[in-house]
N, C-alpha and C positions, 0 to 999 in steps of 0.2 A: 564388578568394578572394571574388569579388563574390559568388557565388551563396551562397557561406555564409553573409554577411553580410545577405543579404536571407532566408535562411531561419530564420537567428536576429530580426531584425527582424520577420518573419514571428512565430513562438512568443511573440518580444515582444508583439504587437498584439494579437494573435488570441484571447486569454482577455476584453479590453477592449470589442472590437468585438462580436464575441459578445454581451455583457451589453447592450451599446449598440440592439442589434438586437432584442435578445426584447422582448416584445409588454409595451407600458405600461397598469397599470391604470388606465382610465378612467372616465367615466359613462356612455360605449358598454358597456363590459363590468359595467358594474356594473347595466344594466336590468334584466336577467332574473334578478339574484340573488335568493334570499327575505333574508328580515328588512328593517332598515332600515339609513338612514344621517342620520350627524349630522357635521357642520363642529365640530370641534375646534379649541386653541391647535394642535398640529402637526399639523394634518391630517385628513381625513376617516377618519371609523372606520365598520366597519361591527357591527353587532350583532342579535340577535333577544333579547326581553323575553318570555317566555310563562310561560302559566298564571295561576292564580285572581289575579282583583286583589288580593286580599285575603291572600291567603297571605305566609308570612313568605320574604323574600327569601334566592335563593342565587344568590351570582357565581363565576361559573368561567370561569378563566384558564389558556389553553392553553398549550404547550409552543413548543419552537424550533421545529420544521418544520412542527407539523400545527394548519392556524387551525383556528377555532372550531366547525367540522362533527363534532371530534373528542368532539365532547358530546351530539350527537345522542339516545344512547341510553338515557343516564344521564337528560341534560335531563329526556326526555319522561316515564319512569321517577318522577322527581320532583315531574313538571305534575300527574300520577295521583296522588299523593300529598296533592297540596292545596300543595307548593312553587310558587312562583315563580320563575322562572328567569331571569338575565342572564348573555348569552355576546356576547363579543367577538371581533375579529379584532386581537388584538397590530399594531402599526404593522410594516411590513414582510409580513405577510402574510395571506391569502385576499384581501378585495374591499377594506382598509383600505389607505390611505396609505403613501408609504416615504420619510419625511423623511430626509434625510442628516444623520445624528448618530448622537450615541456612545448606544447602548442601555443604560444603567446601572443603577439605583433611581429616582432622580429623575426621570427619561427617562420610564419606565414606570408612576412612580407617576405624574406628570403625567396620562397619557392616563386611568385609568382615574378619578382625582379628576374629570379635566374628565367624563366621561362621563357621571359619578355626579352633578356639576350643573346639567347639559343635562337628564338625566332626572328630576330634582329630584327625587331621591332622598333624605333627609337622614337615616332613621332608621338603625341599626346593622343589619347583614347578614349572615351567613354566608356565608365566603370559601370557595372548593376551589382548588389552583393542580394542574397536573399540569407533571410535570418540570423546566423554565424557569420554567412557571407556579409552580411550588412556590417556586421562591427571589423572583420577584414578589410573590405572594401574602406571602409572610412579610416581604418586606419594608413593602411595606404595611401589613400589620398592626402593624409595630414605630413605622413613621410615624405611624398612623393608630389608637392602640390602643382611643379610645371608639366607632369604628366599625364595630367588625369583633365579632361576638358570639362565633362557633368559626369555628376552622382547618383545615381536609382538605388535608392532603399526597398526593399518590399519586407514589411515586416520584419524590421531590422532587429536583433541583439545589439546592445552595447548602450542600453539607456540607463538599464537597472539588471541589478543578479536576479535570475530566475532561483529562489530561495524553498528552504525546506528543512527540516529537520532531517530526510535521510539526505538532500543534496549537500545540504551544511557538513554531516557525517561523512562524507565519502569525499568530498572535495579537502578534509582538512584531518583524516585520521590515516594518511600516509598508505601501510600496505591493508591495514583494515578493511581502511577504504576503496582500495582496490578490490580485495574480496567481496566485501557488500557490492562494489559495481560488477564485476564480471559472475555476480550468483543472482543478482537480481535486475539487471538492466532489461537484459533480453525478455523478459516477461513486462516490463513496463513501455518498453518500444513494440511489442505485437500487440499491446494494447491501444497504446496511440494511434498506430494504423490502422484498427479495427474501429476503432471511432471515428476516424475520418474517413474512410470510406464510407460505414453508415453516414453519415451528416451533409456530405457531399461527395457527386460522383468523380469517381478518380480513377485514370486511366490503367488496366492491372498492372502493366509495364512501370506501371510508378511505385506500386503499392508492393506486388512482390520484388521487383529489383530491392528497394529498400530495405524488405523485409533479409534478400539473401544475402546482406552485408554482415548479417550474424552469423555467416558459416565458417566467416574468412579471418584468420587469427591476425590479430592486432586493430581490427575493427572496434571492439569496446574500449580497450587502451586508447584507441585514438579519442573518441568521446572523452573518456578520464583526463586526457590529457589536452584538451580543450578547454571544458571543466574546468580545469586547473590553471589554463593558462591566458584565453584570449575572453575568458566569459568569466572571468574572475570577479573584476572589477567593473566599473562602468566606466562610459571613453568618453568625459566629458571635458578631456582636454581634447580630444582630438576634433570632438563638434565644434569648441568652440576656435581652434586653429582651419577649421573650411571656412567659418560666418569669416576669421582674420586674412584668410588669404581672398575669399573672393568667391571662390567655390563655386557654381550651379547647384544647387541640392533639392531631388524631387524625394519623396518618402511617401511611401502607399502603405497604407493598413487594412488587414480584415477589421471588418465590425463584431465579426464572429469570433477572432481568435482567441483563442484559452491559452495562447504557447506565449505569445508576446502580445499582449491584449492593446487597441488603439487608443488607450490612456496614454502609452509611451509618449505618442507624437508630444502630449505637454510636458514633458523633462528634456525632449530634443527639439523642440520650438523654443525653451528656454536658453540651448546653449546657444543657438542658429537660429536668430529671430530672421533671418534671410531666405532659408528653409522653405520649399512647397512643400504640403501635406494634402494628400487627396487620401478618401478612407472608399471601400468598395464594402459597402455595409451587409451583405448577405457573404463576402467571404470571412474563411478559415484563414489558416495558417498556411496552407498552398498554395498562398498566390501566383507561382510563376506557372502551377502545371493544372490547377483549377478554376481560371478566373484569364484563361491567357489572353483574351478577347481583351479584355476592360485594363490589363497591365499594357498590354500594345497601344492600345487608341493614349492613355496615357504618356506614355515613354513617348511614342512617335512625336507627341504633340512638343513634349519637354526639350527632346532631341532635333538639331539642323537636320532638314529634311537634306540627304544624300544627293540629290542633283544640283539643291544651291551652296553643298558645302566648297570650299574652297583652302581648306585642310590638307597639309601635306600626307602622304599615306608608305607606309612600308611593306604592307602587303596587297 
């Protein structure tokens, strides 16, 4: 009887202890990163700013598991263009901070407002969100509607819960639910990578970067508390506050996707009959770093090409 009770006490601890142990990001690990970094209200962020001073600004906001590396190809794609580029690391993941709170609107518009006054940014911008980033970005935009000029969805979150019987359990059974996610997450995300790599090629730089976000303590909490906060519900006040202000809104889907499948675009063409919807039917779920070709000719087309903009600019 004793032994079972320490082997349960055991499976108790063990998801806890684990998290307690993986490696904390610090300013040891954060020397050798490229871009930079800035002290935030909740914490340090990190980001890269590139391309012509002068060029009209684009901010992209990456998804739940994969920071801001995930722009890589697009970014630079855009520097060539005459764009300028602003990419971040979401709180909770790559070289940024992982405050203990609830990941919500508020949460997330926070950090990227602060970011935007550190960098004294003030003119209006061109948002992209990818997945997570997609229901961020749009919330922002509904916050924030004289700052934002057009909206790039790829595969956006915020139409519908991604739903399940363990996601149902973990999102609503408090510290349980913690457990279930920090004993079983990290086996369901090396699987999802594993799948998309077989199914489409993907660069290793994408795939293991992603992957070593599981080394670094507060990385699952961060999901959990996404999970819980900005992916809770669906933002179909906030669709329909772009269709009310005016908004630009383009949205790309894979044909492919299993994560947020291109059924969406009919519950966010219902809030935002205003809404473009292009689908790129052999992509997944990776549109910005699998498909960067087809998201470009896209985007560029959506966006004032840079030499006729007449846009005032901050950086």
């Amino acid at each position: 009887m004793i032994y079972l009770l320490l082997i349960l006490l055991t499976a108790a601890v063990a998801p806890f202890a684990i998290e307690h142990y993986r490696i904390a990001m610090s300013d040891g690990r954060r020397g050798s990163a490229p871009g930079q970094f800035v002290e935030l209200s909740q914490g340090v962020t990190h980001y890269h700013l590139t391309g012509p001073a002068d060029g009209p600004l684009v901010v992209c906001v990456h998804g739940l598991t994969t920071p801001s590396f995930v722009w890589t190809p697009l970014a630079s794609a855009l520097n060539d263009l005459g764009f300028r580029v602003l990419v971040y690391d979401l709180y909770g993941r790559g070289y940024s901070d992982r405050p203990d709170a609830l990941h919500d609107k508020i949460f997330f518009n926070q950090q990227l407002d602060d970011l935007l006054g550190k960098l004294e940014i003030q003119s209006p911008f061109h948002l992209i969100g990818y997945s997570m980033g997609g229901a961020i970005s749009a919330g922002f935009a509904a916050t924030y509607p004289a700052r934002v000029r057009r909206l790039v969805l790829l595969a956006s979150a915020g139409t519908s819960v991604i739903e399940g019987p363990l996601l149902h359990f973990i999102r609503n059974r408090g510290i349980v639910g913690k457990w279930l996610m920090l004993a079983a997450y990290p086996f369901q995300l090396r699987r999802g990578i594993r799948a998309e790599c077989e199914s489409v090629p993907v660069l290793p730089e994408i795939s293991e970067g992603q992957e070593a976000q599981l080394r670094f303590r507060g990385f699952i909490p961060a999901v959990l508390f996404s999970l819980r906060g900005i992916l809770f519900k669906p933002l179909e006040g906030e669709h329909m506050t772009l269709r009310r202000n005016g908004l630009p809104v383009l949205a790309i889907w894979g044909g492919k996707d299993t994560v947020i499948p291109a059924s969406a675009m009919g519950r966010m063409a219902a809030w935002n009959r205003e809404a473009t919807h292009e689908v790129i039917e052999d992509a997944g779920h990776g549109l910005p770093y699998t498909h960067t070709a087809e998201i470009l000719e896209y985007v560029t087309a959506f966006l004032p090409a840079p030499e006729g903009d007449d846009w005032g600019h901050d950086q």
